[in-house]
C-alpha positions, 0 to 999 in steps of 0.5 A, spaced: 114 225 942 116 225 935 112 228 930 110 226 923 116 231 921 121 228 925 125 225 921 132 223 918 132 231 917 130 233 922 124 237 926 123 242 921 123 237 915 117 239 912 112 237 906 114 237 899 111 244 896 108 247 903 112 253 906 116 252 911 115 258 917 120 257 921 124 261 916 124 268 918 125 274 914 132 275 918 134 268 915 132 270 908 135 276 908 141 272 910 141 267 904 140 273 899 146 275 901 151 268 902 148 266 895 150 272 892 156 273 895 158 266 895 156 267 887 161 273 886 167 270 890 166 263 887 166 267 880 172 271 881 176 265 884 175 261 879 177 267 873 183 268 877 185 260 875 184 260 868 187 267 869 194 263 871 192 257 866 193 262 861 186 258 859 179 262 857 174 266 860 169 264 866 165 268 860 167 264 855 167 256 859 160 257 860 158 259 853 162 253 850 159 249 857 152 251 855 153 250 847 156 242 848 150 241 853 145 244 848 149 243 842 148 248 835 143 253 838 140 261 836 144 266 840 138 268 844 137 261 847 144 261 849 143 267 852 136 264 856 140 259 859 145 264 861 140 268 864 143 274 861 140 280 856 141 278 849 145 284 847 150 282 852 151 275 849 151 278 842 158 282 845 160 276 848 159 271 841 163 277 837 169 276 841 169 269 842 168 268 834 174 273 833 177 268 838 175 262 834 172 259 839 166 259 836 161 260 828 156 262 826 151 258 822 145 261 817 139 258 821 135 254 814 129 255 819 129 262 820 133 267 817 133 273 821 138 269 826 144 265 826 145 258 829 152 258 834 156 252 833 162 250 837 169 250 833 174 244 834 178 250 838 173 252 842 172 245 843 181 245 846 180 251 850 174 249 853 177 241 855 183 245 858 179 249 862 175 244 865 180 240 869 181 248 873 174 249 874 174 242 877 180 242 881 177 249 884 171 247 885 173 240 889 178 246 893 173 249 895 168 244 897 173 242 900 175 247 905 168 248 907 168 241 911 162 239 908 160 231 905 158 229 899 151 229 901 150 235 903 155 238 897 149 233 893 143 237 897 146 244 895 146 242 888 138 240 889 136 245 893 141 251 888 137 247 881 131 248 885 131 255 886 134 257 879 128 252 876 123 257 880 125 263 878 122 261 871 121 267 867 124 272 872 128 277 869 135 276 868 141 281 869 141 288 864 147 287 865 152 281 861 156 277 866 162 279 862 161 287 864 158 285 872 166 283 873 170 285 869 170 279 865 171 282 858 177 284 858 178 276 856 173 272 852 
């Protein structure tokens, strides 16, 4: 006889906000581990095609990625949706300034900071990249096999666990120096 749990997902589809026990300490362990290893893997395979686009920076996409989204915005509000530390930003914004991808602004509200603005340049090199990153991303979903709804899953449940760790700290060390990524900003 099927309980109220068994569903479309299956018997262990729980209720939203209760603790799922049939995950065992084994498994979270081993999603740790996926996650991070997906994480650097997915990282390096997508520097290495901007690489041969002759394109920007992993580092630098997500920083351009992040200012189109969020628009002129503070350094440190950069650095907070990156999850990075605000000295590895400062580095990484010098050289992406240097490259012309970016300026700094006076912030008229708050003259102890500057406000980071995206420049026309900025703007070309991040449309070339982002075809790359989404030719790369399509190939490696393709070769995982998976459909678009468990893609769409994946991305819920990734939000999901990126919206839960909040005010966790973030990495002491700059995504650009995690893996080798300065060497191009």
């Amino acid at each position: 006889m099927a309980s109220a749990n068994d569903d479309a997902a299956g018997p262990t589809a729980r209720e939203p906000g209760k603790p799922d026990t049939a995950i065992t300490d084994t498994d979270l362990t081993d999603i740790f581990d996926v996650t991070v290893r997906v994480e650097t893997r997915l990282w390096a395979l997508v520097e290495q095609r901007l690489e041969e686009g002759d394109a920007i920076s992993v580092t630098s996409y997500d920083v351009l990625r992040t200012l189109l989204s969020l628009g002129t915005c503070r350094p440190g509000d950069i650095a907070a949706h990156l999850g990075i530390t605000s000295g590895g930003m400062t580095k990484v914004l010098d050289r992406m300034e240097r490259d012309g991808l970016l300026e700094r602004q006076p912030n008229e509200q708050d003259r102890r900071s500057s406000l980071i603005a995206v420049t026309p340049a900025g703007r070309r090199s991040f449309d070339e990249a982002q075809p790359l990153v989404e030719a790369t991303m399509r190939e490696v979903i393709a070769k995982s096999g998976r459909s678009p709804i468990e893609i769409a899953s994946l991305r819920e449940v990734l939000v999901a666990l990126n919206e839960a760790l909040g005010d966790a700290p973030t990495n002491t060390r700059a995504c650009p120096t995690r893996r080798g990524s300065a060497r191009r900003a």
